[in-house]
C-alpha positions in Angstrom: -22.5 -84.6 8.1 -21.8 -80.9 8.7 -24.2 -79.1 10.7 -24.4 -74.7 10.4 -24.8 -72.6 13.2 -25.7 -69.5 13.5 -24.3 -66.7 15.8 -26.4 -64.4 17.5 -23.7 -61.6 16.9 -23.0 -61.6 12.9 -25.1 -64.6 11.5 -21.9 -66.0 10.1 -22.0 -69.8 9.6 -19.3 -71.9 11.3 -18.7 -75.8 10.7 -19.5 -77.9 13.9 -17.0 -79.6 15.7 -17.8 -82.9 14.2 -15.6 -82.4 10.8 -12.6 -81.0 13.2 -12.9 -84.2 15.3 -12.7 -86.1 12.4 -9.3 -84.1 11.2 -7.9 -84.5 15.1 -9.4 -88.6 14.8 -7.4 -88.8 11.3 -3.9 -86.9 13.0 -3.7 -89.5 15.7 -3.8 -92.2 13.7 -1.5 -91.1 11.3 0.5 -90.6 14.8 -0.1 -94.3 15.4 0.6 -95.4 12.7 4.7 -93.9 12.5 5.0 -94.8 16.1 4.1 -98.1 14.9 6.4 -98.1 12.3 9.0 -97.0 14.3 8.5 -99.6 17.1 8.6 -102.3 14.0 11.9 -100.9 12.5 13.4 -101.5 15.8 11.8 -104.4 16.9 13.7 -105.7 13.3 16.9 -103.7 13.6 18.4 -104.9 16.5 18.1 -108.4 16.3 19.3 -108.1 12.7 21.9 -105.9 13.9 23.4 -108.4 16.2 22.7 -111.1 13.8 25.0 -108.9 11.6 27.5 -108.8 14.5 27.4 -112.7 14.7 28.3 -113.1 11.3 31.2 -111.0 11.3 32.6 -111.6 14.4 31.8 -115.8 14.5 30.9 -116.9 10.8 34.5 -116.6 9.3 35.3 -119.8 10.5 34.8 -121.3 7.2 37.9 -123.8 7.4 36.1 -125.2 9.6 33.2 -126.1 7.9 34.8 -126.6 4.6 37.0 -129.1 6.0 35.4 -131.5 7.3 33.7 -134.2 5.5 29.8 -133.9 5.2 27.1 -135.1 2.8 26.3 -133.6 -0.3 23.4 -132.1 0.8 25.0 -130.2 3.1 24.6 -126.2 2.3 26.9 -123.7 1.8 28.1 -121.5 4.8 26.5 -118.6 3.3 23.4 -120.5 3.2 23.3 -120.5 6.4 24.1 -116.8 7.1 21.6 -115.6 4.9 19.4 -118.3 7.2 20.1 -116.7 10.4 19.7 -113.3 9.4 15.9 -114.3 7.5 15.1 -116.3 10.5 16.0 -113.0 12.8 14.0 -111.3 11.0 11.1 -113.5 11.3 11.2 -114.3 14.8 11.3 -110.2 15.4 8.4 -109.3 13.1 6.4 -112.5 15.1 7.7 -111.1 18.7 6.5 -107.2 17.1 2.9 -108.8 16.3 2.5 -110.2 19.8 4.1 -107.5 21.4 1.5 -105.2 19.5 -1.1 -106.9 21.3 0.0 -106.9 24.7 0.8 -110.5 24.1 4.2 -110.2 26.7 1.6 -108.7 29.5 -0.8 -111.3 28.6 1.7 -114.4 28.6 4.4 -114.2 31.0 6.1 -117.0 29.4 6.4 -115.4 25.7 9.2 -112.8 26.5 11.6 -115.2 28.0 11.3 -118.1 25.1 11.7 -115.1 23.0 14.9 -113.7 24.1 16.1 -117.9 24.7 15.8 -118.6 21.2 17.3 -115.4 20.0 20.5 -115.6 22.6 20.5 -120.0 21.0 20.4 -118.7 17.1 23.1 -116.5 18.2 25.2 -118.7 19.8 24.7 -122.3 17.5 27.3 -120.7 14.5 30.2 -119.7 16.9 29.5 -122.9 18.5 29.7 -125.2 15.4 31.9 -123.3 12.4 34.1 -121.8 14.9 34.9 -124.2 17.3 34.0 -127.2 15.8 32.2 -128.8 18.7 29.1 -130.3 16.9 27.9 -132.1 20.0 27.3 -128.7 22.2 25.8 -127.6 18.7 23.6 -130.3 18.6 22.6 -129.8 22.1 22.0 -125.6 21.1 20.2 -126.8 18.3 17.7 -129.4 20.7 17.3 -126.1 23.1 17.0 -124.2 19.9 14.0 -126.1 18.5 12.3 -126.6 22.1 11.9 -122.9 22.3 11.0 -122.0 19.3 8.1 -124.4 19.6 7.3 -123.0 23.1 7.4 -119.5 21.0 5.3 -121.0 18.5 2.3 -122.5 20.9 2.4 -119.2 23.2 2.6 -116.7 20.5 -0.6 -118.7 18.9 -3.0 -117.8 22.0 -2.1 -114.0 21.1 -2.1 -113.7 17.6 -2.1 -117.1 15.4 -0.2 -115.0 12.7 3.0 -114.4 14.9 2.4 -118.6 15.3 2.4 -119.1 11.3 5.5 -116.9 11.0 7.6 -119.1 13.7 7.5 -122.3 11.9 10.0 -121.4 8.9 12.4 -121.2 12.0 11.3 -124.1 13.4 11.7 -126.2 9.7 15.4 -124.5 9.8 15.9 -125.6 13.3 15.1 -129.3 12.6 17.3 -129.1 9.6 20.1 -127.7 11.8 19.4 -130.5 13.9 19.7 -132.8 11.9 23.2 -131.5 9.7 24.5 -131.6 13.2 23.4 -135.3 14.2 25.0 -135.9 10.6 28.3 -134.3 11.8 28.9 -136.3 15.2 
């Protein structure tokens, strides 16, 4: 709705403030909205980025893997590479969502199971294809799928989406657990 008025000096019409409010009201979200974008590309690049940096540093311990014996059910390494870096992925959008909504003000246990099952995801690979030692995998993987569940039931009082979007990584996390228990 656009009002007129009129000034005393020329009678020239001028649009009322209302249609520039709107113009201001429609800049600052578009603001918003790239700062939210931003925060997400972040909130997803680093965790990728040192999933990345796990993978090249940790995950070439293939002989490892490939030699001993296992199931046939067992995946391939790459399998699980492409796992870690999809569940990263995952597990950042979720932490985004909640952080979005003030979630980590809100719940003061959400950041720290958080960054715990980020540092565990990192660490199972190294753990298991690199050094062989299933049992401390197995014992990773436990700790692993304990905080992802705390992740799981403290993200859902903030934002039941960021819940949904934790339990592909907890499914993975059982299976981990369970390829491990297989490997002892």
């Amino acid at each position: 709705m656009q009002r007129r008025l009129r000034t005393e000096n020329n009678g020239a019409d001028y649009r009322s403030s209302s249609s520039t409010s709107t113009g201001k009201i429609r800049t600052k979200k578009y603001a918003m909205a790239r700062r939210g974008l931003r925060s997400l590309g972040i909130a997803i690049a680093v965790p990728l980025c040192f999933t990345l940096v796990t993978i090249y540093l940790f995950g070439t311990g293939a002989h490892k893997y490939e030699g001993i014996a296992k199931p046939f059910w067992y995946p391939p390494l790459w399998v699980f590479h492409l796992s870690a870096l999809s569940t990263s992925c995952l597990m950042s959008l979720s932490a985004w969502l909640v952080w979005a909504e003030g979630g980590f003000h809100q719940q003061s246990a959400a950041l720290p199971l958080f960054l715990a099952q980020f540092l565990l995801g990192q660490i199972w690979a190294p753990i298991v294809f690199r050094s062989g030692a299933t049992a401390a995998g197995l014992a990773v993987c436990i700790c692993l799928f304990l905080t992802l569940y705390g992740c799981s039931k403290t993200f859902k009082r903030i934002n039941p989406i960021a819940a949904d979007l934790v339990k592909p990584c907890l499914a993975w996390a059982g299976f981990l657990g369970l390829m491990n228990f297989k490997l002892l």
